[in-house]
C-alpha positions in Angstrom: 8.5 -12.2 18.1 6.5 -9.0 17.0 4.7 -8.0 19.9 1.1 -6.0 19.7 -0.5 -4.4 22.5 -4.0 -3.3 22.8 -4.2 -0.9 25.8 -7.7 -0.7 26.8 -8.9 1.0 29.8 -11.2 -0.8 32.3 -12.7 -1.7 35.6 -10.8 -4.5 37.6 -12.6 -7.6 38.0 -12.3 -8.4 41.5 -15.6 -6.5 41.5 -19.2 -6.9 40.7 -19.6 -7.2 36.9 -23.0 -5.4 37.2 -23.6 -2.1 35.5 -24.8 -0.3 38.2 -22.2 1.5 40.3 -20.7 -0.2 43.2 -19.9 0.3 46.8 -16.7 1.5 47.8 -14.7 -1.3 49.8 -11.5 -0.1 49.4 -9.4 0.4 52.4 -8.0 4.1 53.4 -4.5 4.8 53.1 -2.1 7.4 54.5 0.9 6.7 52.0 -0.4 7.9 48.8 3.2 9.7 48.0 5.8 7.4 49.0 8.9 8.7 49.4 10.6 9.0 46.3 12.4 5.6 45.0 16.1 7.1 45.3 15.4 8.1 49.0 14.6 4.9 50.2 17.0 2.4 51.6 17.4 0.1 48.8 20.6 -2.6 48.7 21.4 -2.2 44.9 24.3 -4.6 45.6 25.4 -4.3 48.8 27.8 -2.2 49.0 29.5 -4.8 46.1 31.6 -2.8 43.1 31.3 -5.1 39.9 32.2 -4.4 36.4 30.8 -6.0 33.7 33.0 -6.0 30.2 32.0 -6.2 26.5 33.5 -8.5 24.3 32.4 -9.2 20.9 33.4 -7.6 17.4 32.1 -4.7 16.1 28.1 -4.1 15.2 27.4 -7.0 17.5 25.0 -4.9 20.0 27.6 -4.8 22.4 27.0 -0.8 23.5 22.7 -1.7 23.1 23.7 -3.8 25.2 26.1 -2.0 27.9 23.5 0.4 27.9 20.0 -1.7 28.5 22.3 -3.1 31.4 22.5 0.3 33.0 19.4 1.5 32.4 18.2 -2.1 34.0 20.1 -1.6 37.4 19.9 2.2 37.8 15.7 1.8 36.9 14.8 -1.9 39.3 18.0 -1.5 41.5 18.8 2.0 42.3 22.5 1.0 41.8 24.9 3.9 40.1 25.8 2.4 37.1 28.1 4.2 34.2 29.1 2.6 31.1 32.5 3.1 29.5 33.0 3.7 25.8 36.3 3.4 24.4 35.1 4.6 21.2 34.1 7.9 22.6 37.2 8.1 24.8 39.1 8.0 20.9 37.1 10.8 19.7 37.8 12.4 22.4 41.7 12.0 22.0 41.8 11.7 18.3 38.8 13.3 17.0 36.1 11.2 15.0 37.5 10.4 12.1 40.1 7.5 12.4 42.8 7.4 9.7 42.8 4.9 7.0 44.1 1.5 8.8 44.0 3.0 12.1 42.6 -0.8 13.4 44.5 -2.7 11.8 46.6 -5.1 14.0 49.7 -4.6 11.7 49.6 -0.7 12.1 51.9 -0.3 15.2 51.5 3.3 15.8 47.7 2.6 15.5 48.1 -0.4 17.8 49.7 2.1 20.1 47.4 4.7 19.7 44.2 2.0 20.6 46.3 0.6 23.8 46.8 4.1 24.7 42.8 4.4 24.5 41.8 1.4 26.4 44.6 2.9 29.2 42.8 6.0 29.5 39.2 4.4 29.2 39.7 2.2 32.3 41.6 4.6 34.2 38.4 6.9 34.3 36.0 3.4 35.1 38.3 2.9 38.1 38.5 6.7 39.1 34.6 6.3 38.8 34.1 3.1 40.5 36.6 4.7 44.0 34.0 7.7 44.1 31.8 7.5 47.2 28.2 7.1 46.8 25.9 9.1 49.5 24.7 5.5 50.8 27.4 2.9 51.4 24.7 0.3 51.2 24.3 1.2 47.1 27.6 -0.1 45.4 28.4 0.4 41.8 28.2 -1.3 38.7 31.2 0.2 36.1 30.3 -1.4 32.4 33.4 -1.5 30.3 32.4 -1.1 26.7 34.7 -2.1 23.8 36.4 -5.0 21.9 38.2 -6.6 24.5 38.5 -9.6 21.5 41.9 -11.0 22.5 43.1 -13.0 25.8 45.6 -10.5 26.4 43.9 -8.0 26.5 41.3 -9.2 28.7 44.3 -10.6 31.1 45.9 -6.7 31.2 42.0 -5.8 32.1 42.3 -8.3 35.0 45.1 -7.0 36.2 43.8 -3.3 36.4 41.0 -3.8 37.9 41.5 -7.2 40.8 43.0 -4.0 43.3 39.4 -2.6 43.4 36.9 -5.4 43.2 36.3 -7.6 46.2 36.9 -10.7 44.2 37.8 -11.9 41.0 33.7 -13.0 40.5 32.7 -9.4 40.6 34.5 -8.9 37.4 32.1 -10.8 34.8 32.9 -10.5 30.8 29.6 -10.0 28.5 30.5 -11.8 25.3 28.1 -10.9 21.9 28.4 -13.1 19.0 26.4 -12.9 15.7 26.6 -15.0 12.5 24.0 -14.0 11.1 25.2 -11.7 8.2 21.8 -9.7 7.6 21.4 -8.8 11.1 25.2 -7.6 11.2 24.3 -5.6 8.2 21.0 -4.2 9.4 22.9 -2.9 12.6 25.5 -1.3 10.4 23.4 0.1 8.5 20.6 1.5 11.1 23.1 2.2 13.9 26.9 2.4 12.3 25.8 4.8 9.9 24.9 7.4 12.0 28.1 7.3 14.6 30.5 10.9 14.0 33.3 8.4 12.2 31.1 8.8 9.2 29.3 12.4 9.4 29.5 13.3 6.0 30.5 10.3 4.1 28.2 8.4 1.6 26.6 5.4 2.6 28.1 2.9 0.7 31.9 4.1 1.3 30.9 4.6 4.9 29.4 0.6 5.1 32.5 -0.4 2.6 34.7 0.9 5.6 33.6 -0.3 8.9 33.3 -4.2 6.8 36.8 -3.3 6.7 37.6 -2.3 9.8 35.3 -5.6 11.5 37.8 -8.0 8.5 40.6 -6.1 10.9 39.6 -6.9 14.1 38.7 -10.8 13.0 42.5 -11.1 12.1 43.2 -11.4 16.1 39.9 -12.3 17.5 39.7 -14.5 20.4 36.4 -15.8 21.7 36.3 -16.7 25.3 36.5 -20.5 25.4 36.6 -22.9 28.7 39.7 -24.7 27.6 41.3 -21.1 27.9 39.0 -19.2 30.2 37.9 -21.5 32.6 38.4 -19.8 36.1 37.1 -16.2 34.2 33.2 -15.2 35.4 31.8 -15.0 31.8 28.9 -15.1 29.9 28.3 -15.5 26.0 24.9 -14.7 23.4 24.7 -15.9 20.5 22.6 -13.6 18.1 21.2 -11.9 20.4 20.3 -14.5 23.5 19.8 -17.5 21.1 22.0 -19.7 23.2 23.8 -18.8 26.0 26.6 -20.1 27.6 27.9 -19.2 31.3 30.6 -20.3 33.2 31.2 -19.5 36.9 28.4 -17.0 37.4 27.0 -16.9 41.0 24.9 -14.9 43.3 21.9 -12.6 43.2 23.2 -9.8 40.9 24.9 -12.1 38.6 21.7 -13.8 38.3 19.6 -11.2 37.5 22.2 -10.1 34.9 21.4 -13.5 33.3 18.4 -13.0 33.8 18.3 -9.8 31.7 20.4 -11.1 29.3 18.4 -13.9 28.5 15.0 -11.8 27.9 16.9 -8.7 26.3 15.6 -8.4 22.4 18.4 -7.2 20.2 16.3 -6.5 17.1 13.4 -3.8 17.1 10.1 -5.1 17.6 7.1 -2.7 16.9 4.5 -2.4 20.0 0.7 -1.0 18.8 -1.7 0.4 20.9 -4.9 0.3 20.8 -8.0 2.1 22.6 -11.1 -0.4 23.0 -14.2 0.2 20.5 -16.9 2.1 21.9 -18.6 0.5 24.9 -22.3 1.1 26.1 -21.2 2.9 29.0 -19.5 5.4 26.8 -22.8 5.8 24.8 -24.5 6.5 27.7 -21.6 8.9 29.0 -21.0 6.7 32.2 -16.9 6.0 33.5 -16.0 2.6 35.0 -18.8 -0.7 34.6 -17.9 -4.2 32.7 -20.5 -3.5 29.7 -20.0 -4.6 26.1 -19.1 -2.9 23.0 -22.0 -0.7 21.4 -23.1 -1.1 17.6 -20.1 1.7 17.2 -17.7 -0.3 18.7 -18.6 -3.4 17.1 -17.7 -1.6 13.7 -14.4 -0.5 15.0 -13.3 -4.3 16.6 -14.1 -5.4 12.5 -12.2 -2.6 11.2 -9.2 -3.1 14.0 -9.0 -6.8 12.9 -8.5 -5.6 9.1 -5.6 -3.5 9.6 -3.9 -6.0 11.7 -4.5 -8.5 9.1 -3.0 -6.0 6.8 -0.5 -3.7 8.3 1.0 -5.7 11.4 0.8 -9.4 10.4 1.9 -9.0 6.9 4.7 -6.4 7.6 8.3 -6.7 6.1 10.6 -6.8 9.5 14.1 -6.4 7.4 15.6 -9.1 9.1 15.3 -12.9 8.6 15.1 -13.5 13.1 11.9 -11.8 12.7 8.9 -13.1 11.7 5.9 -10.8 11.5 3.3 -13.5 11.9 5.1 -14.5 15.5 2.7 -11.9 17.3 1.3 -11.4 20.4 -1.8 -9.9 22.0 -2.3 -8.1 25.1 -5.8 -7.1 26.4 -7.2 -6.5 29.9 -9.3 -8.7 31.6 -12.5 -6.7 30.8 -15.6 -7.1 27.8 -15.0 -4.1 25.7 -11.5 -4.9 25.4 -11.5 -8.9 25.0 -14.4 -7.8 22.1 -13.0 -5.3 20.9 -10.2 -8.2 19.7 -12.3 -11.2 18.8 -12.3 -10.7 15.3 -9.0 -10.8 15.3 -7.4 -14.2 13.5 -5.3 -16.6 15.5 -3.9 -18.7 12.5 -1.5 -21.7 13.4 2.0 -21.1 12.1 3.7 -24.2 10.3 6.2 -23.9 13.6 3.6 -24.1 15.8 2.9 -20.5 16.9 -0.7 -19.2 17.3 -0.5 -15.8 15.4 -2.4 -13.2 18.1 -3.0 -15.6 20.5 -4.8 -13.5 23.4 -3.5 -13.1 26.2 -5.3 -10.9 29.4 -3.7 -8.6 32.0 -6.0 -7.3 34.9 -2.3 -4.4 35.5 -4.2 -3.0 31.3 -7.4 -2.5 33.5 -8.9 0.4 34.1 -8.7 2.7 37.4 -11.3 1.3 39.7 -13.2 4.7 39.9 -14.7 4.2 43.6 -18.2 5.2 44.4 -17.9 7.0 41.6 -18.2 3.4 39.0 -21.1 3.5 37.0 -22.0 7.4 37.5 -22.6 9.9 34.5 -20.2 12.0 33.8 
C-alpha cells in the first residue's frame, strides 16, 4: 500500500537513555574507507551468463520492469547487467514514428520489418553477453526486452541464444500480465504518452493509437502455459506480483530474481519525510541524548497528525490497486520521534489493515555522536 516515512534523526538505543553525555565504548577501527564496492571480489554470478526475457503485451510494465531488474543486480550484485529494447533498436532503424498498421500481424512487410528488429536486437544482446568482463568471477545478466507474445517466437529466441548460455535454465522468460483495465490505462497514459512514437501528437489520438496497436498484438498472443511450456525456465505476474506462477526456476540467482519480483511495486507509491518536532535537547542547543519533544515540538506532532489525516490518508491514488488508507509508518526507535507520531490515527480498515500502524527502525536513528552525546553545540 501507500507507504509514509518519518525520518527522524536520533541516538541509538543500545546506549544509556540518560541525558547527560555518555562514555565512548566504541571500538577503534582502521577500515573507515573500504575499498570501493566495484573493486572488491564479489561473485555476481559466478562467472554464469543468463538472460532474462520480457513477455507480456504492451503497457504491461514489462521495460519498469527489465529495468528495476538491472538496476537490482548491478546495485546488491555488482553483476554487468544491460537491457535490450527492441523498441529502441526500431527507432533506430526506422525512426520513431511507425506507419499506420505497422503491428499488425496481417501487414507482411511490417511483419518483416519487426522480425528484422528482433534479429538485430538479439544479435547486439549476444555480441554484448561474449564481451569479457575485467573479472571472470562477475558473469553477466543480458535482459531481453520486448513482446516475445507468441511460442514461435520465443522457440527462434531459444535457438539464438542455447550456443552461449551454459544451460537451457540460465535462459529464464519474465512474463507480465495485467487485466486490470485502469491500471493499463494509467500506464498509457503516464508512461506511453511521453515515448518519441507520439512527440507531437494529441493525447487522445496518441492513446486512441497504441489501444490499437495492443487490439494488434492480442490477435496472436500466446501466454506461456505448462501444457505448452513445460521444460521452459519461466516466471509469470499477474498485475503487478499479485500471483505468481514459476515453473522450473532453481538456484541462487534465480531465487533472488523471484525474490525481487515478488516485492517489486508496479504502481507509484508516494514516500513522505518527516523531521521530528522540536526536542528539549534542541531547545537547549545540545546534539545526540534520548529526550522528549519540547512544548514546540508538541505543537508540530498535532499539526503533523492533521495534514496526514488530510493530505496523505485521504489522497486520490488514480488507480483502483491503491488504496490511500493502506499506509505505513516508519520511525526510529527513539522519544522525539515515536512522539512526534502519537497523535497520529491508526483506524482499522473494514479489510483488516491498521491505517499508520507504527512501526520502529534503530537503521532511522541518529549518528551516535561519541563523547561528544549530550554536549552543547
Amino acid at each position: 500500500g501507500l507507504q509514509t516515512a518519518l525520518a527522524m534523526m536520533s541516538l541509538p538505543r543500545n546506549e544509556s537513555d540518560s541525558i547527560g553525555p555518555k562514555t565512548e565504548i566504541h571500538t577503534p577501527k582502521t577500515d573507515y574507507n573500504p575499498a570501493p564496492h566495484h573493486k572488491r571480489n564479489v561473485f555476481a554470478t559466478n562467472g554464469d551468463k543468463f538472460v532474462f526475457v520480457m513477455v507480456g503485451l504492451p503497457a504491461r510494465g514489462k521495460t519498469y520492469i527489465a529495468h528495476k531488474i538491472k538496476h537490482y543486480f548491478q546495485f546488491f550484485h555488482s553483476a554487468p547487467t544491460e537491457v535490450f529494447n527492441a523498441g529502441q533498436t526500431r527507432r533506430k532503424l526506422l525512426g520513431a514514428k511507425p506507419t499506420p498498421g505497422f503491428f499488425d500481424p496481417k501487414n507482411a512487410e511490417g511483419s518483416k520489418l519487426r522480425e528484422s528488429i528482433a534479429m538485430r536486437t538479439c544479435e547486439n544482446l549476444i555480441s554484448w553477453l561474449k564481451e569479457k568482463n575485467h573479472n571472470d568471477v562477475l558473469g553477466r545478466i543480458a535482459i531481453y526486452d520486448a513482446t516475445n507474445t507468441t511460442r514461435k517466437r520465443r522457440k527462434w529466441i531459444i535457438e539464438k541464444l542455447t550456443p552461449v548460455l551454459q544451460s537451457r535454465r540460465h535462459l529464464i522468460f519474465i512474463e507480465s500480465i495485467c487485466d486490470d483495465p485502469a491500471t493499463v490505462d494509467q500506464n498509457i497514459k503516464s508512461v506511453k504518452l511521453t515515448m518519441p512514437d507520439y512527440a507531437g501528437r494529441e493525447p487522445g489520438d496518441a492513446i486512441k493509437d497504441f489501444k490499437q496497436r495492443i487490439e494488434h498484438y492480442k490477435i496472436s498472443y500466446e501466454p506461456l502455459e505448462s501444457k505448452h511450456d513445460d521444460k521452459l525456465s519461466w516466471i509469470k505476474m499477474l498485475n503487478g506480483g499479485e500471483n505468481m506462477t514459476m515453473n522450473r526456476i532453481k538456484g541462487s540467482l534465480p531465487g533472488q530474481l523471484v525474490t525481487l519480483l515478488m516485492n517489486l511495486h508496479t504502481l507509484p507509491r508516494p514516500i513522505y519525510l518527516s523531521r521530528h518536532g522540536r526536542s528539549v535537547y534542541n531547545v537547549q542547543n545540545r546534539i545526540g541524548g534520548d529526550s522528549g519533544l519540547s512544548s514546540e515540538g508538541e505543537q508540530y506532532a498535532k499539526e503533523l497528525a492533521e495534514y496526514v489525516e488530510d493530505h496523505i490518508l485521504n489522497q486520490n491514488l488514480h488507480s483502483t490497486a491503491l488504496n490511500a488508507k493502506h499506509a505505513r509508518l516508519y520511525t526510529s526507535t527513539m522519544q522525539r520521534s515515536i512522539q512526534t507520531t502519537r497523535w497520529i490515527k491508526h483506524t482499522v480498515q473494514p479489510d483488516g489493515w491498521v491505517t499508520m500502524r507504527p512501526r520502529r527502525f534503530a537503521a532511522l536513528d541518529e549518528v551516535y555522536a561519541g563523547k561528544f552525546d549530550g554536549m552543547s553545540l
